[in-house]
PLY file of the C-alpha trace (Angstrom):
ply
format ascii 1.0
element vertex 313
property float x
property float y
property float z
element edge 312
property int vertex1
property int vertex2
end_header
0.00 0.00 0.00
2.91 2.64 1.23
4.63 1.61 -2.97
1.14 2.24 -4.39
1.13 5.73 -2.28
4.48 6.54 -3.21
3.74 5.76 -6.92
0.75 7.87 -7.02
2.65 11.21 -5.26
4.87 10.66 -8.09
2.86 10.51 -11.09
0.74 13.56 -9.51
4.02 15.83 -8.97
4.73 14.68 -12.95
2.00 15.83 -14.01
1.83 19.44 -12.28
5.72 20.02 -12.27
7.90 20.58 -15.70
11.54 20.56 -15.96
13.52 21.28 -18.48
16.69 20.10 -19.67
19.57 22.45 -19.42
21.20 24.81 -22.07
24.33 23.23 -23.59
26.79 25.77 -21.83
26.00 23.97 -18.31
26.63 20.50 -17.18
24.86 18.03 -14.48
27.18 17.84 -11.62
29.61 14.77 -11.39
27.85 12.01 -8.90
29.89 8.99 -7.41
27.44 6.42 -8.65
25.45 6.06 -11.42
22.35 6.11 -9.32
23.04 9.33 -7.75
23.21 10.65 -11.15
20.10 9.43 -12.16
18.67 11.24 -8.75
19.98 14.22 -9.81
18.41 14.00 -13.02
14.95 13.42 -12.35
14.98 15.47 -8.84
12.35 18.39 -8.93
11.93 20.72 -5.79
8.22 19.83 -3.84
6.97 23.42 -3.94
4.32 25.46 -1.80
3.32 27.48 -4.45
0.41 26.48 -7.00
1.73 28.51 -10.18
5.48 28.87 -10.47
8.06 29.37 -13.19
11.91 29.38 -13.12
13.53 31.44 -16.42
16.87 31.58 -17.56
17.61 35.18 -18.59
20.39 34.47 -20.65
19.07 31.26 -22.68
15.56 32.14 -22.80
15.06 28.56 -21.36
11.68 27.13 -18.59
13.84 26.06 -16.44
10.87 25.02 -14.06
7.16 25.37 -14.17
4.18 24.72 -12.58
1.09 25.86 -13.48
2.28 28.37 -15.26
-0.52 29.39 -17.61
-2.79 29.49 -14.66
-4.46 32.99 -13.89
-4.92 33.87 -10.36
-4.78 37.30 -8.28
-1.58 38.71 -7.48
-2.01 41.11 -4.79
1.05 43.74 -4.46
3.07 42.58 -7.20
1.16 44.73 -9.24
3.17 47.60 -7.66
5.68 46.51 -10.09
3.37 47.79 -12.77
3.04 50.70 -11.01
6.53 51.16 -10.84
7.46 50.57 -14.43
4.17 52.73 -15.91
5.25 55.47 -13.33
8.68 55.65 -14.72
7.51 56.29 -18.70
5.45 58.40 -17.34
8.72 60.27 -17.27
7.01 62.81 -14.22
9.17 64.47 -11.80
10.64 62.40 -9.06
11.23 65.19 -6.46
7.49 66.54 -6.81
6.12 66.38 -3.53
2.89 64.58 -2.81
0.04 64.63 0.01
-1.40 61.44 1.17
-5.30 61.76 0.69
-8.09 60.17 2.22
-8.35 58.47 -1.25
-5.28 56.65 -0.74
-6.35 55.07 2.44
-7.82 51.37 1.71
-11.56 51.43 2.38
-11.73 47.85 1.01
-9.37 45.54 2.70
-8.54 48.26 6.10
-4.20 47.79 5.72
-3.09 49.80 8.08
-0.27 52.21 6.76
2.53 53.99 8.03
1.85 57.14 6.14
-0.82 59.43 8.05
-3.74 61.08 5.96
-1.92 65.05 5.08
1.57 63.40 5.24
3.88 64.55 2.47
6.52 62.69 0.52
8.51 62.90 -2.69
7.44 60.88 -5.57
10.59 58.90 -5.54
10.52 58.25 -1.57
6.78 57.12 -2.38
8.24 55.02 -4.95
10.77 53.26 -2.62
8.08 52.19 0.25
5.51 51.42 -2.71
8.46 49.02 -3.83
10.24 48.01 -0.73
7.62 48.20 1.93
5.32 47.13 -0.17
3.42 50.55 1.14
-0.26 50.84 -0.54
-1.30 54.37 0.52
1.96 54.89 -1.22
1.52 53.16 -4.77
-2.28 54.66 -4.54
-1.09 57.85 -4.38
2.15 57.24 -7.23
-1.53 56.51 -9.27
-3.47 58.86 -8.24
-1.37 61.65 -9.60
1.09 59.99 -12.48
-1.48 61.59 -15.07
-4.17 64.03 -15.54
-7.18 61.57 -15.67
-5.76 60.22 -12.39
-6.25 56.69 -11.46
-8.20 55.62 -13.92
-6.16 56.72 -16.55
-3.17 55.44 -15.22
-4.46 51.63 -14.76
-5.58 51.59 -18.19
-2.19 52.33 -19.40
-1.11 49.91 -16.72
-3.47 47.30 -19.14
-1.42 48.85 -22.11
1.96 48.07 -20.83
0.66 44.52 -20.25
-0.45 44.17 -23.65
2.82 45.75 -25.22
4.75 43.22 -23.08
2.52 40.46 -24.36
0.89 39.64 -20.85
-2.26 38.48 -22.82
-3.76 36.60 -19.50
-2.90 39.84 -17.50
-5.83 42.29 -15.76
-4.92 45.43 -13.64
-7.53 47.40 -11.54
-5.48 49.43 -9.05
-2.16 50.77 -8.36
-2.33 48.80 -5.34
-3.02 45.33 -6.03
-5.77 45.16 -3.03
-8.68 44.28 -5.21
-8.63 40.76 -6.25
-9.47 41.56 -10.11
-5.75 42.32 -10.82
-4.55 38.93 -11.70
-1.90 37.40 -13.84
-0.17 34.25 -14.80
3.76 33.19 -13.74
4.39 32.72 -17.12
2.79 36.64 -18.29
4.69 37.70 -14.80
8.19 36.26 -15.96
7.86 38.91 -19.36
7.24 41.90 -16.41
10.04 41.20 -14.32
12.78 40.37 -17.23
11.37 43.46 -18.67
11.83 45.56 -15.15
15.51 44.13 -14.44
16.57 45.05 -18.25
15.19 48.05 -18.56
14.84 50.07 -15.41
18.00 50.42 -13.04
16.06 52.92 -10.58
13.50 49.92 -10.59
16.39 47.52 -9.81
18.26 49.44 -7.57
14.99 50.34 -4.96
13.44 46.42 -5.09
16.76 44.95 -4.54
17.55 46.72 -1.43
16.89 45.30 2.05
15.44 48.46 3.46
14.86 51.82 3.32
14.62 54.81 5.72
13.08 58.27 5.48
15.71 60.06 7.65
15.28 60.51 11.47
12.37 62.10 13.05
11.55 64.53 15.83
10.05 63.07 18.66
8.58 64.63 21.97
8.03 61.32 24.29
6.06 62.99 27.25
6.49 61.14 30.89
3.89 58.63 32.30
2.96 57.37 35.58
2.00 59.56 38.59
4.78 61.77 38.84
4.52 62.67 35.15
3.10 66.24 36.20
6.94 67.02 37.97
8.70 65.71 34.78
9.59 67.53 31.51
9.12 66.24 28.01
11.87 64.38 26.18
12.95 64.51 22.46
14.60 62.24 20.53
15.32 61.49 17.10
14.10 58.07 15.94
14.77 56.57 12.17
12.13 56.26 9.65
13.13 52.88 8.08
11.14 50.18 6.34
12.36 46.95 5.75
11.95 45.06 2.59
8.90 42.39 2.51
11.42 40.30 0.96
13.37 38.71 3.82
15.60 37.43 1.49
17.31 40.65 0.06
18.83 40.80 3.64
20.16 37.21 4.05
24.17 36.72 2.89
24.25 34.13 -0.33
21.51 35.63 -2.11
22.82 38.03 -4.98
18.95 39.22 -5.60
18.44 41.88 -8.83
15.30 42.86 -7.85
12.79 41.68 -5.90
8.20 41.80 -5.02
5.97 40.33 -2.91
2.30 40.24 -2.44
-0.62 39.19 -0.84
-4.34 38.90 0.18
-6.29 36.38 0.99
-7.37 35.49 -2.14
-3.68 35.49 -3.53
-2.13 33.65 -1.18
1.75 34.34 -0.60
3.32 35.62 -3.80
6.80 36.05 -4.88
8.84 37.74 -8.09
12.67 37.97 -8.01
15.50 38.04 -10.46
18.79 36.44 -8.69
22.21 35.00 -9.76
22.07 31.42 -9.35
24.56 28.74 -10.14
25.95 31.25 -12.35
22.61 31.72 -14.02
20.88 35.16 -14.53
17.83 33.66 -13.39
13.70 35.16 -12.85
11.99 32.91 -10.10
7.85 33.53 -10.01
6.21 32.04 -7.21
2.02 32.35 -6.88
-0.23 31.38 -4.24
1.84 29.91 -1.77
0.02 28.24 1.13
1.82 29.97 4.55
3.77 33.49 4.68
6.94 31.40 5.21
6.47 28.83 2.51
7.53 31.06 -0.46
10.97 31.92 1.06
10.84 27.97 1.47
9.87 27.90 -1.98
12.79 30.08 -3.33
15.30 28.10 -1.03
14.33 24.77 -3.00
14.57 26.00 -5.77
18.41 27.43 -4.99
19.16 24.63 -4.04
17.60 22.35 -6.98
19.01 24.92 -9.32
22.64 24.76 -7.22
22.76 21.08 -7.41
21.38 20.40 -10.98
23.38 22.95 -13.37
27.33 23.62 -12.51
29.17 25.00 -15.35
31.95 23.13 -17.40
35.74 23.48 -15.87
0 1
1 2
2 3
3 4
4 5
5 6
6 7
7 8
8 9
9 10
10 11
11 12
12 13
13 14
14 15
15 16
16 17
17 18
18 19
19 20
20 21
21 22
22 23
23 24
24 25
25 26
26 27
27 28
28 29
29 30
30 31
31 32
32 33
33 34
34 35
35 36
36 37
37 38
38 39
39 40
40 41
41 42
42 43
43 44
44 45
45 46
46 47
47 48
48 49
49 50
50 51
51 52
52 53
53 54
54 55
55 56
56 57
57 58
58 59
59 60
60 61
61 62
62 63
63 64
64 65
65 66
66 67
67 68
68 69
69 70
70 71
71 72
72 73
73 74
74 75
75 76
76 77
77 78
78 79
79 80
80 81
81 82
82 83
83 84
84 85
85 86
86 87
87 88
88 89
89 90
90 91
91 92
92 93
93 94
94 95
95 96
96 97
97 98
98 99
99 100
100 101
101 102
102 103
103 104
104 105
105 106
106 107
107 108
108 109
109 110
110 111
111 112
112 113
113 114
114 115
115 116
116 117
117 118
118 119
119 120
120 121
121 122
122 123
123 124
124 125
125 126
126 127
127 128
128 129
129 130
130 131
131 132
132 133
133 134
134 135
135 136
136 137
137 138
138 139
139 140
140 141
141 142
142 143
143 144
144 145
145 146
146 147
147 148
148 149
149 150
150 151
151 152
152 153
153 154
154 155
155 156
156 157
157 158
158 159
159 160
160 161
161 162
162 163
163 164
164 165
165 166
166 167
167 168
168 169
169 170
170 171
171 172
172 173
173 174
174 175
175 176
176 177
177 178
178 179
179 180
180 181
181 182
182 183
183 184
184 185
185 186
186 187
187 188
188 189
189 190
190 191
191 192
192 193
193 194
194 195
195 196
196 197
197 198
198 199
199 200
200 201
201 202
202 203
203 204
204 205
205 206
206 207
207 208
208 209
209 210
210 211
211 212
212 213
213 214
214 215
215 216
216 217
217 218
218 219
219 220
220 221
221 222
222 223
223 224
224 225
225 226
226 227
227 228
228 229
229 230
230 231
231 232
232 233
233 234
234 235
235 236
236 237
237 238
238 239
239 240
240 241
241 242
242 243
243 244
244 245
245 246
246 247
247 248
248 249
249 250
250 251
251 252
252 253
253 254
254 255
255 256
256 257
257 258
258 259
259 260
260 261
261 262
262 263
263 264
264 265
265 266
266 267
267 268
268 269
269 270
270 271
271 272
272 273
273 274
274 275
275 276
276 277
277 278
278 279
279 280
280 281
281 282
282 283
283 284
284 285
285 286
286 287
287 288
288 289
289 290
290 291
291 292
292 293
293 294
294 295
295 296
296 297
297 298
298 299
299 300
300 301
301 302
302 303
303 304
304 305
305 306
306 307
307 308
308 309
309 310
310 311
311 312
């Protein structure tokens, strides 16, 4: 019964995963046995997700895939839309901007660490948007990009997607919050190759661990009893955000740029460009079942990617 279980696991994970053979500049690794190189061989990492893809930048190879023509809602990894429609919008950087009540989210209440009549540059806007992952943020990046506002800018947003050839692509905010803007791994592979070739500011802010606003004023007032005999304090505290990514702050990860996103609907998603085994590589990861499970994800696949292709000596 356990061999007829063990058979079945196997044909399934056939069925839903896809590997592809290597380009002819890389090698499989050298195994002591003939059986350990078959195990290499037919070895494919059990991934969380349930859409995935794994691209070669340089050979235009599938490395991996999983699902990857299935559509499904990507929560904040829109905001790499955003980002890449905001910069042909080719609009001053160092404009300042006021947070609105428009830009807080009515529908799924995120809290945010940008206060209602707050005021940022567009590019430090563009950093938490990116980093932070920040949607009062990318709403207001949206909300102001063009003269017909947001509307105007998600239909170019729908443009871009079409011009990129994301045919199985829908945006419907800035944000990513409503559950209408979905996409495919395969459609997001073409956005993020696109962002890392073509956009260094792009590159630079979503590869970066964190990102801080400065150091602020602050007037801590005393507590307790005596508080009426004691006189204020200030202090200066930093303004940082860290990025959603975990992974753009761990040592062996050489990461190019870098999104996350969720909602409930979307599960845990993940798009990153990283140098891998020597490979330029783009890693989508969609729906992932637990907040931890796509930096599991991405770990298998470093490793499965580290194990399988080693280049020629």
């Amino acid at each position: 019964m356990k061999n007829l279980h063990n058979l079945t696991a196997a044909i399934f994970t056939s069925l839903c995963l896809t590997t592809f053979m290597p380009a002819q500049a890389y090698s499989e690794p050298v195994a002591s046995t003939p059986q350990a190189a078959q195990d290499i061989v037919n070895y494919s990492p059990d991934l969380s997700a349930i859409s995935a893809m794994v691209y070669d930048q340089h050979t235009g190879q599938v490395l991996l895939s999983k699902n990857p023509d299935l559509q499904s809602p990507i929560a904040s990894i829109t905001k790499l839309m955003t980002a890449v429609v905001l910069m042909d919008a080719n609009v001053d950087m160092n404009e300042r901007i006021t947070i609105t009540n428009s830009d807080v989210d009515y529908l799924k209440g995120t809290r945010s660490r940008l206060p209602v009549g707050s005021v940022y540059t567009r590019e430090q806007l563009l950093n938490m948007a990116l980093i932070a992952s920040e949607n009062r943020a990318a709403h207001a990046l949206g909300r102001t990009a063009f003269p017909g506002g947001e509307a105007e800018f998600v239909a170019t947003m729908n443009h871009k997607a079409r011009q990129l050839g994301m045919q199985n692509t829908l945006y419907a905010d800035p944000t990513g919050l409503d559950s209408i803007n979905r996409s495919t791994a395969e459609d997001l592979v073409k956005l993020v190759n696109h962002a890392y070739l073509h956009y260094p500011e792009i590159r630079r802010i979503a590869s970066s661990g964190e990102y801080s606003l400065g150091f602020k004023r602050v007037v801590l007032k005393p507590r307790g009893r005596k508080r009426h005999h004691l006189a204020s304090r200030i202090c200066y505290r930093e303004v940082a955000f860290a990025n959603t990514n975990r992974l753009t702050r761990q040592d062996g990860w050489e990461i190019g740029l870098s999104k996350t996103g969720f909602i409930n609907e979307a599960g845990h998603c993940l798009v990153m460009q990283a140098r891998i085994a020597q490979r330029e590589v783009i890693i989508v990861l969609l729906d992932s079942l637990g907040k931890s499970s796509r930096i599991g994800d991405a770990t298998r696949i470093r490793s499965w990617l580290e194990a399988r292709y080693v280049p020629r000596t």
